[in-house]
N, C-alpha and C positions, 0 to 999 in steps of 0.2 A: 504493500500500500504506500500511495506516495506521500511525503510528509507535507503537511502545507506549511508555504514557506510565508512567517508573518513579519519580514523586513522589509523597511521600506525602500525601494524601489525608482531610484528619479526617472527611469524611463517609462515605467507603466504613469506614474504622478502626470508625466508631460504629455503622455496620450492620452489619458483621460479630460487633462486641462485644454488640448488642441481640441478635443473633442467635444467641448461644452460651447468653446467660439463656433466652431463650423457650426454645428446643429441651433447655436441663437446668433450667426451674425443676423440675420433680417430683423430679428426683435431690437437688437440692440439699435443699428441704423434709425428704425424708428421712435426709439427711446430718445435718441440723440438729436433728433430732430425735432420730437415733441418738447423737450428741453431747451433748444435754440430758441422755438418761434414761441413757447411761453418766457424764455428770460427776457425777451426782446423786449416782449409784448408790455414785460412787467416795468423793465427799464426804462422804457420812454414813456407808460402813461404815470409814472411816478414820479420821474422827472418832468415831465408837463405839467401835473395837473396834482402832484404832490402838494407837503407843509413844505412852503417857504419861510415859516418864522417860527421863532420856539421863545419860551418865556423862562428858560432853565436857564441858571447862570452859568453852569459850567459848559454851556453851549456858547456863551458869548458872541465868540470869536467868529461864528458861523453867520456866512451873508445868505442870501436866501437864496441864491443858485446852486451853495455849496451843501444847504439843509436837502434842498432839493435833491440833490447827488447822493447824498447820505442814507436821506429817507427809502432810495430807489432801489440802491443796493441793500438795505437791511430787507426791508420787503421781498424783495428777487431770494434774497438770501432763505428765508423762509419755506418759497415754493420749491427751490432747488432741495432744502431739507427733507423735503416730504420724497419728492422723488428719491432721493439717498436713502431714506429709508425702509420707504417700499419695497425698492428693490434689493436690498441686502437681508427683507427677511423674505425674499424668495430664493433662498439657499438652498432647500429642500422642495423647489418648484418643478423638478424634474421627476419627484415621486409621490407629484398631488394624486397620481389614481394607484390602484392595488397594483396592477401587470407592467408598470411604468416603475416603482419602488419594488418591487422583486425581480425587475430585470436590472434596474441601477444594482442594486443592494448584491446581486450576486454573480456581478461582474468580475472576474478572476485578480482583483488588487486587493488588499489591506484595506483595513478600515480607514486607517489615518490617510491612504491614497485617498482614497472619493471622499472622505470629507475635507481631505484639506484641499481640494481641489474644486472643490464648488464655493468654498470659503472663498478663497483667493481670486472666481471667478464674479461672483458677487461684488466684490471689494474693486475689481478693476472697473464690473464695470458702472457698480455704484458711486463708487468714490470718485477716481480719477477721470474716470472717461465724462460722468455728469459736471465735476469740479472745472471738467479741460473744456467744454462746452460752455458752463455759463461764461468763463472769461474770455471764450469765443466773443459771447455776444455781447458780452462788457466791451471787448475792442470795436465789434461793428458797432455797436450805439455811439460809442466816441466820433465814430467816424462819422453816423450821418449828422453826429452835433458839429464838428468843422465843415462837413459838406453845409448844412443849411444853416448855419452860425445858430445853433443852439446852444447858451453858455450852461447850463444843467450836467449837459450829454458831453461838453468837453471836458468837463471836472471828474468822471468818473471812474478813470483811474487815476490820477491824483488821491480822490477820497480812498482810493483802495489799498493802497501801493506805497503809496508817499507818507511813511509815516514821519518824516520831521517836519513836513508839513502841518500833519495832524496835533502833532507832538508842541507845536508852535501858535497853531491856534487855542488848542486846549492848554496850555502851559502845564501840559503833563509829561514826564520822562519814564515811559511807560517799562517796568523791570522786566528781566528774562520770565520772573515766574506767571505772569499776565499769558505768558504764550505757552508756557509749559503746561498751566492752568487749563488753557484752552485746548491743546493739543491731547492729555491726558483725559476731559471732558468729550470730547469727539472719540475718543476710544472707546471709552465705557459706553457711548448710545451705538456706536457700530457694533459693539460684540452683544449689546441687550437683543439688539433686532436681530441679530445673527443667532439668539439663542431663542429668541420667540418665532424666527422661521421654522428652528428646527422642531421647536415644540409642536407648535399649530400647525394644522396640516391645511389649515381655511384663513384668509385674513389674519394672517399671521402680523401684519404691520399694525392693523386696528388693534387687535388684543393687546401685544407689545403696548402700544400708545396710550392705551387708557390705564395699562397697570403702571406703568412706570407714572403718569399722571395723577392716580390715587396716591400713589405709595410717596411722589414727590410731594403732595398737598401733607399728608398725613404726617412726613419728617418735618417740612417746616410749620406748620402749625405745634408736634411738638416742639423742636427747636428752640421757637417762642417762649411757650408754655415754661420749657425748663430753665431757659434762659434769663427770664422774666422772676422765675423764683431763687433762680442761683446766684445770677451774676446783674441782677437787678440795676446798679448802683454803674455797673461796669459797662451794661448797654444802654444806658441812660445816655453815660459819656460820650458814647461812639455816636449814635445817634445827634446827637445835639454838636458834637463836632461836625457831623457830617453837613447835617443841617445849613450850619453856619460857615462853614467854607467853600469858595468857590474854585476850588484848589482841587481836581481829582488827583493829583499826587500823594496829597493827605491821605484822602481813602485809602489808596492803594498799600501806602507804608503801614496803616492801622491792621489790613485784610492781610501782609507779609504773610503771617504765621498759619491764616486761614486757608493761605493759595496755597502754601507746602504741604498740608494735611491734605487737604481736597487732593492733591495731584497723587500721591501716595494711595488714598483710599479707592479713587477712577482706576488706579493702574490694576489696584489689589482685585477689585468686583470685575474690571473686566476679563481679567487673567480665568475668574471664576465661571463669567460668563463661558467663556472659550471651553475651559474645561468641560461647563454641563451640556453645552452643546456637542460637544465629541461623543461625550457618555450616551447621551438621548441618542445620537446617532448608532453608535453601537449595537444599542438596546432596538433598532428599525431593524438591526440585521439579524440579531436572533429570532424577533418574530417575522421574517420574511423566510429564516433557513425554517421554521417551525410549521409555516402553511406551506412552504412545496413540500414539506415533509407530510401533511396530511392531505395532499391533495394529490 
């Protein structure tokens, strides 16, 4: 009897992952495209017809062309999230029926083969390839703002890009761990949705969405609550700093100690994520060996 061999393999890894492009280039094309002509769409009726003025002081510095530019991309930014994570909890989209998940599931590679291979095909073409499109359209919108002197449309990479710009307007000197924070944050909702694909075998992005939404409401509401009875005296302070400065560099130096924690705790759950999504995967494969077995 022959032994089954369960090491991992880059050559079966690279034909399974060639083999997930060839069978969804056409999906993706149109994904790509639904992407362009909504950033687009999103980018220029925000810049048009966006907030030109804000009443925040730590916006100051911001003329109404450049609120404009601001407001177009945060909102763009948005629709592009949704896309990102729809499509990364279709990780397990290849085994939405029984005879599609027993023909995947007992394809002759390793576990860690096929699932780290729908991971990493998700992830290219969730992340990067939706990420490489919006600033597609970021660039063509600039362009039709210089083509028909649009000042909104030509500040939009500026607002994106340019952060001494930013850093100038806002008279903030924005620290490493701002991006660490945020980098470390984008990790943990990529490996959630990657773990609520694997879970859910239906709208797996909705479920994902609304539990991470309760569960976010439910920590900071406690947060509060405990914060409120522990360190009462010490959120007071922050608070009423906050309040009264027009300075986000303040903030930022107060939240120091808060970004370090955050970035540690995102990295630790998503690690976790990653983990129980493997597991759950696994766990498809013994009940897929267990029905051709009774059938």
């Amino acid at each position: 009897m022959m032994e089954k061999n369960n090491k991992f393999h880059w050559c079966r890894f690279w034909t399974l992952l060639k083999n997930h492009f060839e069978d969804g280039w056409k999906t993706i094309m149109w994904v790509a495209l639904a992407v362009l002509l909504l950033s687009t769409a999103s980018l220029l009726y925000f810049s048009l017809f966006g907030i030109t003025t804000t009443d925040n002081p730590l916006l100051k510095g911001f003329n109404g062309d450049m609120m404009s530019a601001l407001m177009a991309i945060s909102n763009t930014s948005i629709v592009v999230s949704i896309f990102i994570y729809v499509i990364l909890s279709l990780v397990c989209s290849n085994m939405s029926n029984r005879s599609g998940e027993i023909s995947y599931l007992m394809f002759p590679a390793t576990n860690l083969e096929k699932w780290l291979s729908r991971v990493i095909y998700v992830f290219v073409v969730g992340c990067l390839m939706v990420d490489a499109v919006f600033y597609l359209s970021l660039f063509l919108c600039e362009g039709i703002g210089h083509l028909f002197d649009i000042a909104p449309l030509q500040l939009l990479t500026d607002v994106q890009f340019n952060n001494s710009l930013m850093e100038n307007i806002t008279n903030v000197k924005v620290n490493c761990w701002v991006w660490i924070v945020d980098f470390c944050g984008s990790f943990l909702f990529v490996t959630l949705f990657i773990l609520g694909g694997t879970y859910f075998r239906r709208m797996g992005w909705l479920y994902t969405a609304l539990i991470i939404l309760v569960v976010g409401v439910i920590l900071t509401v406690g947060g509060i609550i405990v914060s409120t009875f522990l360190f009462n005296d010490t959120m007071a302070e922050f608070f009423r700093t906050v309040r009264e400065s027009s300075d986000l560099s303040v903030v930022f130096t107060l939240l120091d100690g808060v970004f370090k924690w955050m970035s540690g705790i995102s990295v630790a759950l998503g690690m976790l994520a990653l983990w129980l999504s493997y597991k759950l995967f696994c766990r498809r494969q013994i009940e897929a060996h267990r029905i051709k077995i009774i059938k």
